[in-house]
N, C-alpha and C positions, 0 to 999 in steps of 0.2 A: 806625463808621469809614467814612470818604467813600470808595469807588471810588474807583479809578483811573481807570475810562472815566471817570467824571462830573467829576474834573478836568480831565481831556483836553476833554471836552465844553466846559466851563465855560472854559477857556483859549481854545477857537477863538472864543467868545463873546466874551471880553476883546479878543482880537486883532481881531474886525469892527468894535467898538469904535474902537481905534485906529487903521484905517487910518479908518474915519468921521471921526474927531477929527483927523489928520491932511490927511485928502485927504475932503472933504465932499461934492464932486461922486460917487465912486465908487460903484459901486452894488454890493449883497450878493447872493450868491446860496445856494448853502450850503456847510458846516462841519463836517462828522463830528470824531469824535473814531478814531483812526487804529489799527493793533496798536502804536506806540512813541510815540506821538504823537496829530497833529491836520493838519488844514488847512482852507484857510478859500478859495472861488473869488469871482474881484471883477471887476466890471467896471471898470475904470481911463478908460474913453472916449481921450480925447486924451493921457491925462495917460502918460509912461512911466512903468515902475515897475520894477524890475533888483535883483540881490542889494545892491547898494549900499546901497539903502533900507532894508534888514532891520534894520540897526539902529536906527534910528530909532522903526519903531516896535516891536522890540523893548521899547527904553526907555520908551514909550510906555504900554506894556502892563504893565511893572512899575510905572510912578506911578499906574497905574488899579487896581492891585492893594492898593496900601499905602492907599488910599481908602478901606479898607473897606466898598466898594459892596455893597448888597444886592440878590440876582435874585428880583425878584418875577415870580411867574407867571397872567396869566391868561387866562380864556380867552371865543370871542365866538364869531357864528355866522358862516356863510360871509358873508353880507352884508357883516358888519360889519369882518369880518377885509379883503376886499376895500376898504370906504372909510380902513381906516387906511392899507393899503398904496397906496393912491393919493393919501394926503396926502405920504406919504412918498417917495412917487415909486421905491419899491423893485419896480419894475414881474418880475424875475427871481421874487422873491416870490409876484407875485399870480399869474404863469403858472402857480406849484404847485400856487396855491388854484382857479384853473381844471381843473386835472388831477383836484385830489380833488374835485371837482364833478361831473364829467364820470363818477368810479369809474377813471381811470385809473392807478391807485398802488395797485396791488394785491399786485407785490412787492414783495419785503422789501428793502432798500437799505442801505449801510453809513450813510447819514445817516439818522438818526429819524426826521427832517419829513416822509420818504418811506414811512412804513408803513400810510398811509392814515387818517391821522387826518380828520376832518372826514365822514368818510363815513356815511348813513344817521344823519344827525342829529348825530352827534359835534359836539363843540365844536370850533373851530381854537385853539390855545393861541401865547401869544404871551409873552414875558418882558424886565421891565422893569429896568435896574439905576438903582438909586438912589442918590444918596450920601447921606451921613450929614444931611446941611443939609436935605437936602428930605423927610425923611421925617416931616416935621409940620405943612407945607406942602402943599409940590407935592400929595403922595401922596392928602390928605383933597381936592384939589379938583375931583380927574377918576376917584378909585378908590371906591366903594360900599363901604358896609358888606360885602360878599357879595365885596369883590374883582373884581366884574366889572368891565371896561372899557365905560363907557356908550357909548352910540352919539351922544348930547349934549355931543361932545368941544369944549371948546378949543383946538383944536391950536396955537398958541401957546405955552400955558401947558405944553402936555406937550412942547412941545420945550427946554424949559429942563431936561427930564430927563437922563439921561447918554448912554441908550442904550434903544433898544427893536431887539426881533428877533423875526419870527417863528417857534415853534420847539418840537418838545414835550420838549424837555430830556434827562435830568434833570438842574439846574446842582444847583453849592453854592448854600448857604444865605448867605454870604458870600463876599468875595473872599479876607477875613483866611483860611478854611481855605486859598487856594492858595498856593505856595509859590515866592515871585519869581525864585529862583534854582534853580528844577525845570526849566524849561525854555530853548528854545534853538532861532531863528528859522533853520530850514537853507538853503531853497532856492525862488527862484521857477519854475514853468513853466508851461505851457500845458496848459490844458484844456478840452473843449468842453462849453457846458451839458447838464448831466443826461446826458454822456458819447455821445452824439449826432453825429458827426461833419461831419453836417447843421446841426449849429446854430451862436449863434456860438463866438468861441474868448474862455476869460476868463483870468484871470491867475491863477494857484494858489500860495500862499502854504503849503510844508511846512513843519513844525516838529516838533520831539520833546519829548517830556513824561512827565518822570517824578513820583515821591512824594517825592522831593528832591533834592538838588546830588548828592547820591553816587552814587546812578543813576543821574544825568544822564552822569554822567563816564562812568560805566561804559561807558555808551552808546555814546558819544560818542569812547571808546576801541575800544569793538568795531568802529564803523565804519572808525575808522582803519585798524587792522587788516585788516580786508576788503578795503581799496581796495588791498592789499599783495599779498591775497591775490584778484585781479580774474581767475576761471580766460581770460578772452580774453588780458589779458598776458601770463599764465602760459603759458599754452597756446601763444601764437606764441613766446615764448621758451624753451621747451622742445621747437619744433616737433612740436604733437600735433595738432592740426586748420590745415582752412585755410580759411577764408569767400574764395569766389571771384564777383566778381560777373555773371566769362561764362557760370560753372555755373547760377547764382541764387539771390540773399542766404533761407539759412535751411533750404539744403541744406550739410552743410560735411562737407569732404574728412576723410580721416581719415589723418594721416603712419604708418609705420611703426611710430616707436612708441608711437602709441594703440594699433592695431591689439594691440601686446602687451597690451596695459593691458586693453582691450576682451575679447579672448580667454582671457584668464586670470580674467575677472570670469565671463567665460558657462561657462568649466569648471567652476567652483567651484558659481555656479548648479545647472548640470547635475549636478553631482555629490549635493547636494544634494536633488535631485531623485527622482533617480534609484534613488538606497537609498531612496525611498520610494514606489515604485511608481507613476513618471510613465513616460510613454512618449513619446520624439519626432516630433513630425509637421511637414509642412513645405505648405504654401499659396501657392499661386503673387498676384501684388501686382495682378493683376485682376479686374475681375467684372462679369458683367453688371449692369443697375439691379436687373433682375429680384432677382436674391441678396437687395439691399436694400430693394427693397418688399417683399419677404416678412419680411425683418427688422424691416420699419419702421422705418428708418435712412432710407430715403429721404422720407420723411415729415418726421425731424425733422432729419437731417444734410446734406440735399442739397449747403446751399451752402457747404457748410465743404469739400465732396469736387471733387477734379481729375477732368474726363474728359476722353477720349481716345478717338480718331477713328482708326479703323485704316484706313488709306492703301490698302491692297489689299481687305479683306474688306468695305469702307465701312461695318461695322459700329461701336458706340457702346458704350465701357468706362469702370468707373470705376478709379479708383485705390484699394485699398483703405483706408478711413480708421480698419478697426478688423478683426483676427482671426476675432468670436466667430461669423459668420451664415458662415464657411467651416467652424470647428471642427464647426460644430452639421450640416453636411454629412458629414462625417466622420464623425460620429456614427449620422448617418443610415442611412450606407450598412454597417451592420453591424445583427446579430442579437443584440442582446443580452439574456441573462436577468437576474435578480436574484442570482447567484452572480457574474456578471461586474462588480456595480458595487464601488465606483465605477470609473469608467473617466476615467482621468486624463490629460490633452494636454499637453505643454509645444513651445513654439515661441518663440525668439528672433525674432522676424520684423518687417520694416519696414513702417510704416504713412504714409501719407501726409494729410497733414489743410493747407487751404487757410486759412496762420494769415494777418493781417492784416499785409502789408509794413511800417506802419511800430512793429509789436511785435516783433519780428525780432532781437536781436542774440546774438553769438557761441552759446552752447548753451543759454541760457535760454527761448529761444522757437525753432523751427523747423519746417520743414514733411514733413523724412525722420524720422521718429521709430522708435527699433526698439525695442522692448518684448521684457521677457524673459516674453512672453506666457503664460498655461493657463488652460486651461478644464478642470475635473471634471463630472462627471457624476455623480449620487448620486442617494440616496432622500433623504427627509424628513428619515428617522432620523438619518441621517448625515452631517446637516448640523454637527452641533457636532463629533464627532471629526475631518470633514474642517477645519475651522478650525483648531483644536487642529494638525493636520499643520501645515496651512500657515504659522501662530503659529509654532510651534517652527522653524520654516525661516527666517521674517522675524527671529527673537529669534539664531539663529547666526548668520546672514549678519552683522547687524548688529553682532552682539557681536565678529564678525572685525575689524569697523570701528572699531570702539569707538564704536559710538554710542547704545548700551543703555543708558546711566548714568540719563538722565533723561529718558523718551518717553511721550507718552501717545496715546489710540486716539478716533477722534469716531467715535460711530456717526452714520450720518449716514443722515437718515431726511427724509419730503415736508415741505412746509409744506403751512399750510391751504390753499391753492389747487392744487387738484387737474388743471388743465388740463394743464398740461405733463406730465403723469406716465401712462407706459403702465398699462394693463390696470385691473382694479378696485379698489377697497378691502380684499375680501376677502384676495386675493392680496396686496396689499401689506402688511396688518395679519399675514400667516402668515409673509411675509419680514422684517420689523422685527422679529417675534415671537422667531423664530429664529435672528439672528445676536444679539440683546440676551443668548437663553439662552447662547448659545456663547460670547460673549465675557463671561459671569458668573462662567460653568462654568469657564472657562479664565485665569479672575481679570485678564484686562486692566486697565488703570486705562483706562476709558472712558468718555465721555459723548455724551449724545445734541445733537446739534449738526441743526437744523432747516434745509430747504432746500438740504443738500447732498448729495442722494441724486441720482442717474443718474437719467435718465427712466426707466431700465428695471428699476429694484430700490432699496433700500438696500444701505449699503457700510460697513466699517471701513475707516476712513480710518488709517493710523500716520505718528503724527510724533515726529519725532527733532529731535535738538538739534547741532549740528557742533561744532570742537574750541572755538569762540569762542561759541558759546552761541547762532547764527540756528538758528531752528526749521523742517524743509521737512517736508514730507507728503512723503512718499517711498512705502513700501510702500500696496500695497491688496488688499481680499478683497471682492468683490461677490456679494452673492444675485440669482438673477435666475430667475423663475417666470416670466417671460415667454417668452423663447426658445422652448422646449422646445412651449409652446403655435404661436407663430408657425409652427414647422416640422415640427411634427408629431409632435415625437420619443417614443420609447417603448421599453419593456422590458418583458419575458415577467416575471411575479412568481410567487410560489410556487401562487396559485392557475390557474397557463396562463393568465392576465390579460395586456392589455396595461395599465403602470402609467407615469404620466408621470415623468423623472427635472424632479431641480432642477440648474441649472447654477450652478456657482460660478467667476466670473471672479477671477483673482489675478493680482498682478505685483510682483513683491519688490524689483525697482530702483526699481519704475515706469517707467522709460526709462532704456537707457543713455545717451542723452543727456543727460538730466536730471541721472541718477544722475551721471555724471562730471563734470559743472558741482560738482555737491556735495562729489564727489569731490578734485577737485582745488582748491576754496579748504578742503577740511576738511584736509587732509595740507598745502596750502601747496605743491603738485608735487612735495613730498618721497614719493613713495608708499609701499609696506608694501615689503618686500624681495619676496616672492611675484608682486605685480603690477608691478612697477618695470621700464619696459622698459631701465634701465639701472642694474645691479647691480652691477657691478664696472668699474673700469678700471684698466689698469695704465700707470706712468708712469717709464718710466727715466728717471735721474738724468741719462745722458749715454748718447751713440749706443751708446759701447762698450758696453753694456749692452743692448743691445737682444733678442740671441740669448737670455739667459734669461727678459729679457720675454715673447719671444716661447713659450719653452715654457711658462713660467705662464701664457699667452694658453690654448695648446694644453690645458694639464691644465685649464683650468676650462671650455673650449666641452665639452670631450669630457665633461664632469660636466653638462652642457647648463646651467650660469650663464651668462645672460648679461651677457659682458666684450668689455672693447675694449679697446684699447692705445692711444696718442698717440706714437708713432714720428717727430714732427717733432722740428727743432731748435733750437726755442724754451727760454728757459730753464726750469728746475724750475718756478718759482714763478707763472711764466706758464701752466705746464700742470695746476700744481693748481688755479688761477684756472678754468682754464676748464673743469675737472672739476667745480669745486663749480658752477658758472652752470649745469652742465646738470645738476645735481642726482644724478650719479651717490651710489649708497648707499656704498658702501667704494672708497677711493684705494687703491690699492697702489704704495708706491713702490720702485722697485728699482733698487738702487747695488752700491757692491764688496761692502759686508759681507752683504746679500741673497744675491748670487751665489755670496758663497763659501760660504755659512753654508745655503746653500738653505731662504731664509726668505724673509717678504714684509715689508716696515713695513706697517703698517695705518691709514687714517685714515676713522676712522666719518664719515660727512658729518654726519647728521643730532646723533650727542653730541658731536663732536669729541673722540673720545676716539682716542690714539693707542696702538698696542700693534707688538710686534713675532711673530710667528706664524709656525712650521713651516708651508708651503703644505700639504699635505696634512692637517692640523692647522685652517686657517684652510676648506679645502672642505670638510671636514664639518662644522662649525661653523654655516655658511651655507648648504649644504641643506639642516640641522636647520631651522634658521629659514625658509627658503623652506615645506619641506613640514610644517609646523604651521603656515605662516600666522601666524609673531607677526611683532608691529607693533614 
């Protein structure tokens, strides 16, 4: 059974095809295959090119399809790879075979082309599509028994072919395997070669691509969906943040009622927490460099971090852009033996990290970041029970959320290139070693996922799925045997030894900034009743009614729900209008038979289920539900 990547692959291959066949002039450069999809970067020169066009060669790409073209593959050496790419004038091409010349394509990249092939004798591979006409022709006059592409080319004769591309694959063996009506040409934009901001800018052709038309829908509906659920529109029209651009884009305000939403997320944390023997500490958001050269943070974070020039002291601060080299100070400054570990930190605390202005928008990318931060402290030994803690913490948080259903965990560990990565082998081979046993022992469904390990450790990465099925990494558990070297740290062990602890960094939202991006398109700004900075509102029918509104106001603050009332003179239907916009959870409406009956009507926003309810009947009902936390 063919992949999925490999039809993605083999579709952006079709599509460089088609805009070739289409626009001749344009030039290629490369084509991953995508997580939903594909896309394909072009240089267009003079020519424009806009969503307009997508259809075209949409269509395009399905008559190349029903052709039943076959991807032939083969492969040359840098030389020769170079004279074809300058017959072909696909000059973006031959800069890559310049790179892998040079050894510069060392990492891994989401395009293939980019893994370093060619390197240390390697062949460069290149892939031909053929149609059906030329494969007893064309094929015998320029292809070797061996498949090789000679270097004795007629370049004439090979441009009568359909398509060539540099590229190490892997495509279908046909076009017949892809499937015409799997995919769906979304969106042009801009991007700059090999992602360089220095270089030029080309034209980026997305598209989605599924294993048939039923996926595609699915897709395709999901997206819809989402754009419904955009948390920035949600957000200004539920007034929860505010992007101000005198404060500066990717700092954002937080309205009042975030702030509920926010504070009820870090109780729960905390709580959480807390029955399991974490303690709170709190770190102030400066530091000298000193802090992070001893981290070596400055080494590898310098230019991602803000500094700061103190006006009187003329001294030179950074902003902190991460917790762990203050915890590991904290740590320091205690005597601990081997009866006190682990010793467990938790801190919600604000980080600052210097992100790129134009990756910036409402909470998916920012520069205040607050992490519901901890750092433990342990022996060897108790590296897997400490997981296991913090597991069973990420598995209830989330199960509050409902987002358990279907999540899996990347261990995430170095790639073969070792430069970027702190400390030695040894140490890293003990830290891989030991989250793989913990997360075995504690049955995660995990996999090893290469190259996405922190400079400073491996990590369990968790990812979840939202109520529409997008997938984020949210939670994290880091090993990190580095630290504790950097600074010194120690513990008295049973033999009057000093013995080195291991740190484990963890973060169950991962940000609440993050986390409530996620938040708010998974609920749709309908929140849970618990975190909902608006849980009740009451709505008299008519003014004359206002006095027992206002005691049903009274009996549910004094039960601390929070309620509000709509005391204007607008009519009924105007004010449940404007109850449901702002997403209040239960309407109370209250008329004659309420007041005399001392009941409330009731209207569920999120079932629209309506019911009529004894008010003190209807308040415990609803702190039931607030203090278990059902959704």
């Amino acid at each position: 059974m063919t992949l999925l990547s490999t039809k993605r692959h083999s579709l952006a291959h079709v599509m460089a095809q088609a805009v070739k066949q289409l626009y001749p002039e344009a030039k290629i450069a490369t084509g991953p295959d995508t997580e939903d999809g594909f896309y394909y970067d072009f240089d267009f020169g003079t020519t424009e090119f806009s969503d307009k066009d997508l259809k075209e060669v949409e269509k395009t790409m399905k008559k190349i399809i029903t052709q039943n073209q076959d991807f032939r593959k083969f492969e040359v050496s840098i030389w020769e790879a170079r004279k074809i790419l300058n017959e072909m004038w696909e000059w973006f091409k031959n800069e890559l075979v310049d790179k892998i010349e040079a050894g510069d394509m060392k990492k891994p990249h989401p395009n293939p082309l980019l893994k370093g092939e060619g390197i240390n004798g390697k062949p460069i591979s290149f892939y031909l599509n053929i149609s059906k006409w030329a494969k007893e022709t064309d094929m015998q006059i320029f292809l070797t028994k061996e498949g090789v592409f000679p270097v004795e080319l007629d370049w004439d004769q090979v441009k009568n072919l359909k398509f060539i591309d540099m590229c190490t694959g892997p495509h279908v063996e046909n076009t017949k395997e892809l499937d015409a009506n799997s995919f769906k040409l979304v969106r042009v934009a801009w991007a700059y070669w090999l992602g360089n901001s220095d270089n030029q800018q080309l034209t980026r052709i997305y598209a989605y691509a599924f294993d048939n038309k039923e996926d595609l829908d699915k897709h395709v509906n999901m997206i819809e969906e989402a754009k419904k659920r955009d948390h920035r529109i949600i957000g200004a029209k539920l007034k929860l943040f505010t992007i101000s651009d005198l404060v500066w884009p990717g700092l954002p305000l937080l309205q009042p009622a975030w702030m509920i939403i926010r504070q009820s997320i870090e109780n729960y944390l905390w709580e959480l927490h807390s029955q399991r023997g974490y303690q709170k500490v709190w770190t102030p958001h400066l530091a000298k460099e000193a802090l992070y050269e001893t981290s070596w943070h400055a080494g590898h974070y310098l230019d991602d971090m803000f500094k700061v020039y103190g006006g009187t002291s003329k001294e030179t601060f950074f902003l902190k852009p991460m917790n762990c080299p203050h915890h590991m100070q904290l740590f320091a400054d205690n005597q601990f033996s081997y009866r006190d570990m682990p010793v467990r930190y938790f801190e919600p605390a604000t980080i600052y990290r210097d992100e790129k202005s134009g990756q910036l928008s409402g909470l998916t990318r920012v520069r205040a970041i607050t992490q519901d931060d901890g750092h433990l402290f342990c022996r060897v030994s108790q590296i897997k029970d400490e997981v296991k803690t913090i597991t069973d913490i990420i598995k209830e948080y989330y199960n509050t959320l409902w987002m358990t259903d279907d999540y899996w965990v990347s261990l995430s560990v170095r790639w073969e290139d070792r430069t970027k990565y702190l400390w030695g082998d040894d140490v890293w081979e003990l830290a891989e070693w030991a989250l793989e046993q913990a997360a075995k022992e504690n049955k995660l469904p995990y996999k090893r996922v290469e190259w996405e390990a922190a400079f400073y450790g491996p990590k369990l990465d968790f990812m979840f799925k939202d109520a529409i099925g997008r997938e984020w990494q949210l939670a994290t558990i880091q090993c990190d045997f580095n630290l504790p070297v950097r600074f010194d740290l120690s513990f008295t062990n049973e033999n009057n030894e000093k013995e080195r602890p291991v740190v484990i960094h963890r973060a169950i939202s991962g940000s609440f900034e993050r986390g409530m991006w996620v938040l708010i398109e998974h609920f749709a700004g309908v929140f849970p009743l618990w975190m909902s900075p608006r849980q009740v509102i009451i709505v008299p029918v008519l003014p004359k009614f206002d006095d027992y509104a206002q005691s049903v106001l009274d009996t549910l603050k004094t039960a601390w729900i929070r309620a509000s009332a709509d005391f204007s003179t607008d009519w009924l239907n105007k004010k449940v209008r404007n109850a449901e916009k702002m997403h209040n959870n239960y309407i109370l409406v209250i008329g004659e038979q309420e007041e005399n009956d001392k009941t409330v009507s009731v209207r569920n926003y999120k079932t629209k289920e309506q019911t009529v309810e004894w008010l003190e009947e209807f308040k415990t009902r609803i702190l039931t539900e607030i203090n278990t936390r059902r959704l």
